[in-house]
Backbone as a chain_set.jsonl record, in Angstrom:
{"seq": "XXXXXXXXXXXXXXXXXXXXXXXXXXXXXXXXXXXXXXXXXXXXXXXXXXXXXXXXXXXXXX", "coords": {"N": [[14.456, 38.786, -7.144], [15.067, 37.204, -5.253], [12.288, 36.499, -4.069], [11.355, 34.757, -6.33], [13.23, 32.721, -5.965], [12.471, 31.502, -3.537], [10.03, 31.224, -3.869], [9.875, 29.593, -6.231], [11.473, 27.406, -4.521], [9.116, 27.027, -2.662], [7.002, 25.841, -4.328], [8.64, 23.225, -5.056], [8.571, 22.026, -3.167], [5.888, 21.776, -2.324], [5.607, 19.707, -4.904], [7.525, 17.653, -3.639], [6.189, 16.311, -1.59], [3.177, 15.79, -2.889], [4.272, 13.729, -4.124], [5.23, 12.224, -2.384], [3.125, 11.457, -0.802], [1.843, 10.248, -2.887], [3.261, 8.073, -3.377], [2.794, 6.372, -1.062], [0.481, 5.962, -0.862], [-0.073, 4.625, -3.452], [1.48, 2.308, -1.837], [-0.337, 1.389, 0.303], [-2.258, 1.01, -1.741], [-1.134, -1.621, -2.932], [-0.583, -3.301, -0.982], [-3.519, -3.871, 0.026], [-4.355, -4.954, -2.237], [-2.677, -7.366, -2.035], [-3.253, -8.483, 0.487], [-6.953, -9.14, -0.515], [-6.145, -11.103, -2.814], [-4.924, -13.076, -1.322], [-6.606, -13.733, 0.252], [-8.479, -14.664, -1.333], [-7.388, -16.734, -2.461], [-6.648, -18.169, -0.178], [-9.592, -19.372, 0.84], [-10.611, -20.432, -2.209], [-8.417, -22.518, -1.746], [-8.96, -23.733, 0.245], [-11.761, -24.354, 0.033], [-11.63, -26.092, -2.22], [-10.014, -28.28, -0.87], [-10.798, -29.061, 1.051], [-9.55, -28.369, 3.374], [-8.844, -26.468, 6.065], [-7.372, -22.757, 6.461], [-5.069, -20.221, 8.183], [-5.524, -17.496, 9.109], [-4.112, -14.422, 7.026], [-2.624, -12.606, 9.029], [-2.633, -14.379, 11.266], [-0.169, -16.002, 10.346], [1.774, -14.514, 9.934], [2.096, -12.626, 12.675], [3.653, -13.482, 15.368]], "CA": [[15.146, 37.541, -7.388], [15.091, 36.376, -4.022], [10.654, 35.778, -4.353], [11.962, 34.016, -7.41], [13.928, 31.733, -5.335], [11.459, 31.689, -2.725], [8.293, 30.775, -5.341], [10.33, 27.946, -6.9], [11.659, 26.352, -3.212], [8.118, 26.662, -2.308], [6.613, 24.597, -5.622], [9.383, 22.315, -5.415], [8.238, 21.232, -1.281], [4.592, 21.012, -2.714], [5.317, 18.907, -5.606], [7.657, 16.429, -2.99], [5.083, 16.565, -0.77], [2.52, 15.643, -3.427], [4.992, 12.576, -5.065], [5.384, 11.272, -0.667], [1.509, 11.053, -0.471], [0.972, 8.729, -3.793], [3.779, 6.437, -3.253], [2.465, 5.989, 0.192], [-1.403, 5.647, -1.395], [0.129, 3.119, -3.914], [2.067, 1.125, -1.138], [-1.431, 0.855, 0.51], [-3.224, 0.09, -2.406], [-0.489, -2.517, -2.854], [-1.022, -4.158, 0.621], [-4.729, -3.967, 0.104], [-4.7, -6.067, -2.988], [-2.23, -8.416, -1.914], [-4.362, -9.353, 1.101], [-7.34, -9.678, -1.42], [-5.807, -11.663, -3.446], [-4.654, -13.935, -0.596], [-7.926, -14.129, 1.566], [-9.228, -15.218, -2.206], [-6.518, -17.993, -2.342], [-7.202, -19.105, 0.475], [-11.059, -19.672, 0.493], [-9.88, -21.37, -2.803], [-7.826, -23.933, -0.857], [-10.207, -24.055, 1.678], [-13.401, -24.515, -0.555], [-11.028, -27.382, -3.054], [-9.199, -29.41, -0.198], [-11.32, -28.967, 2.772], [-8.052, -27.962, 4.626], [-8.811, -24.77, 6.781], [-5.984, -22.152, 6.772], [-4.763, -19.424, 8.892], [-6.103, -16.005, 8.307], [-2.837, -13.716, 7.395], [-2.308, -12.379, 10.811], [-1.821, -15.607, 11.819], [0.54, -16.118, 9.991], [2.765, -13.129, 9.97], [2.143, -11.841, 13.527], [4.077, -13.854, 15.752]], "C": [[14.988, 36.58, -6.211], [13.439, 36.043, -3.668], [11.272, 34.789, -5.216], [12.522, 32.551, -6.79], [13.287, 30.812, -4.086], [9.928, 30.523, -3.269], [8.28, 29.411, -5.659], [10.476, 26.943, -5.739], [9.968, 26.036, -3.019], [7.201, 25.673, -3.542], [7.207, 23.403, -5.323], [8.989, 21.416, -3.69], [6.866, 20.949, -1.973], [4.961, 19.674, -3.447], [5.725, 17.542, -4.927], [6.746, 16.121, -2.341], [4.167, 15.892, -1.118], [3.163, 13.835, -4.047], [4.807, 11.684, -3.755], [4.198, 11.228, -1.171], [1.232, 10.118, -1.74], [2.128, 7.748, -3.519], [3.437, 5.737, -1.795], [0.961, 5.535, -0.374], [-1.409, 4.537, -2.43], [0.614, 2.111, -3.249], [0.835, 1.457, -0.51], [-2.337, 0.421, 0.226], [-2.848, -1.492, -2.539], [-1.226, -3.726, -1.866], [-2.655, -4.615, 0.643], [-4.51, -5.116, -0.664], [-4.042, -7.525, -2.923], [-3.255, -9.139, -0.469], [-5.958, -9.755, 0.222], [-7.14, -10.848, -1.629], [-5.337, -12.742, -2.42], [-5.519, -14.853, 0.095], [-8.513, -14.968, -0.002], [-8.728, -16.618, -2.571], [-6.79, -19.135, -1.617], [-8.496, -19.997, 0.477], [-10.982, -20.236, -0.585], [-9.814, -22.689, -2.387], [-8.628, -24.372, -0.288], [-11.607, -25.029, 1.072], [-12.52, -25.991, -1.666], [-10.749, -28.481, -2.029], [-9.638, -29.587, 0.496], [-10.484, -28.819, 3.815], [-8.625, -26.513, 4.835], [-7.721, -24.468, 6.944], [-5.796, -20.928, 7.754], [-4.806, -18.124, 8.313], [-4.222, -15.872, 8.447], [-2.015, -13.245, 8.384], [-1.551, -13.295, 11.194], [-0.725, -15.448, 12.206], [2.05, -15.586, 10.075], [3.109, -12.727, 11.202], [2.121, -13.317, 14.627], [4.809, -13.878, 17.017]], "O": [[14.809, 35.366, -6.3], [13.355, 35.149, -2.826], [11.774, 33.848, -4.6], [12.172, 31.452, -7.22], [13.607, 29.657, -3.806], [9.278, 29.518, -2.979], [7.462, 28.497, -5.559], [9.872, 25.871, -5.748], [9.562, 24.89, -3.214], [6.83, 24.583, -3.107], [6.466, 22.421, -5.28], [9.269, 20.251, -3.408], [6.688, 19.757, -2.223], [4.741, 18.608, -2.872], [5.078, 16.511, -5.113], [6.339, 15.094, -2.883], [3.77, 15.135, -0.232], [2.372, 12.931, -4.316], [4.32, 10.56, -3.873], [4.249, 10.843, -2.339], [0.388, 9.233, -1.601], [1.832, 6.556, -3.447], [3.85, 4.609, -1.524], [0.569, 4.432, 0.005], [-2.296, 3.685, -2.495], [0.413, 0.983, -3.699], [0.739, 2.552, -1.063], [-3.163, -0.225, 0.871], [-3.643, -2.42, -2.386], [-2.052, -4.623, -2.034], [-2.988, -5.638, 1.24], [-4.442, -6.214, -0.111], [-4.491, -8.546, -3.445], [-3.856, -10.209, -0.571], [-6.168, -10.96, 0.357], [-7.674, -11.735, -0.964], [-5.45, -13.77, -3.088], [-5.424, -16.036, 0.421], [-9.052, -16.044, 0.257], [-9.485, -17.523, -2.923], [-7.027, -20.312, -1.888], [-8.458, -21.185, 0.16], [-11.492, -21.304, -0.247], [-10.593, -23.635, -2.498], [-9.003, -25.542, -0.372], [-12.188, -26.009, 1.538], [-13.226, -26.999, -1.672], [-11.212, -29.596, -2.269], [-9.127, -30.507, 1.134], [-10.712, -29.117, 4.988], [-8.806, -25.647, 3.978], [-6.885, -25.246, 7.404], [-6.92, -20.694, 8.2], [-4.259, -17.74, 7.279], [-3.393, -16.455, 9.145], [-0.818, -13.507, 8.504], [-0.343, -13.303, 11.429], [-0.186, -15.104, 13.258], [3.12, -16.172, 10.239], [4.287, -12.387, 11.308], [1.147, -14.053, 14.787], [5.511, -14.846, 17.307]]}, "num_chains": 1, "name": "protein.A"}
């Protein structure tokens, strides 16, 4: 009984274990595509208005 108890704790640390590592691999896909999608914005703006903008960094890191 006490493997039993043992077997299951140990499954149950993999599977958290396994759930931490993709919401961490989707909050970096996240982040990826939102810069994407930003740097593409920009260059956008950039390439319509002839206004140059401030990479993200810039922006953010202060």
């Amino acid at each position: 009984m006490a493997a039993d108890r043992e077997g299951a704790t140990a499954a149950l640390r993999r599977r958290c274990a396994g759930a931490r590592g993709d919401a961490q691999e989707r909050s970096a896909n996240s982040v990826q595509t939102i810069s994407v999608v930003y740097d593409h914005l920009r260059i956008l703006v950039e390439f319509v208005c002839f206004v140059p903008l401030r990479a993200p960094e810039q922006v953010f890191v202060q």
